[in-house]
N, C-alpha and C positions, 0 to 999 in steps of 0.2 A: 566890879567896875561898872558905872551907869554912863552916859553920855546922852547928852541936851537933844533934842530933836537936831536933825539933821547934822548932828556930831561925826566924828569922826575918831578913830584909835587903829595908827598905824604901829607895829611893832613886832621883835623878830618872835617868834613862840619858837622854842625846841620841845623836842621831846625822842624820849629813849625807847625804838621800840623793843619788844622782851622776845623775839627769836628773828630768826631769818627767814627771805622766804617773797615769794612775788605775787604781787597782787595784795599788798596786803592795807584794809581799809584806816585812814586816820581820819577821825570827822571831829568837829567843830560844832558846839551847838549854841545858839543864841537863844537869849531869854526876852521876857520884855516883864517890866514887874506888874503892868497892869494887865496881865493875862497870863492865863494858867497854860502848861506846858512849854512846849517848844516853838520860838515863833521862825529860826530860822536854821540849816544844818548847811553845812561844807563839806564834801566826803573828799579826799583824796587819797586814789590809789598809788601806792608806794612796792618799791620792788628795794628789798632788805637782803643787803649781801652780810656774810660771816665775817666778822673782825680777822685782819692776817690774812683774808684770802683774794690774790689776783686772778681776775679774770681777764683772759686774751694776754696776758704777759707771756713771752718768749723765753725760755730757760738758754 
């Protein structure tokens, strides 16, 4: 995807993380074509519960 100087791209992104488990990092990395590597990153930490499993639920 490219976008025009002072562009904009809002939209939802999912993604599947592959275990469980808190604290765990998802990051975001922007590029720019006229330069090499990474021009900008997004980290967010995420806390991944097990499919089927309640927490604080009352039996």
């Amino acid at each position: 995807m490219s976008l025009e100087p002072n562009g904009k791209w809002e939209e939802i992104v999912g993604f599947t993380p592959n275990r469980a488990g808190d604290n765990q990092k998802v990051e975001f990395l922007r590029y720019r074509l006229d330069q090499h590597g990474i021009y900008q990153r997004l980290h967010l930490w995420v806390d991944v519960i097990e499919e089927g499993i309640s927490y604080g639920a009352q039996k």
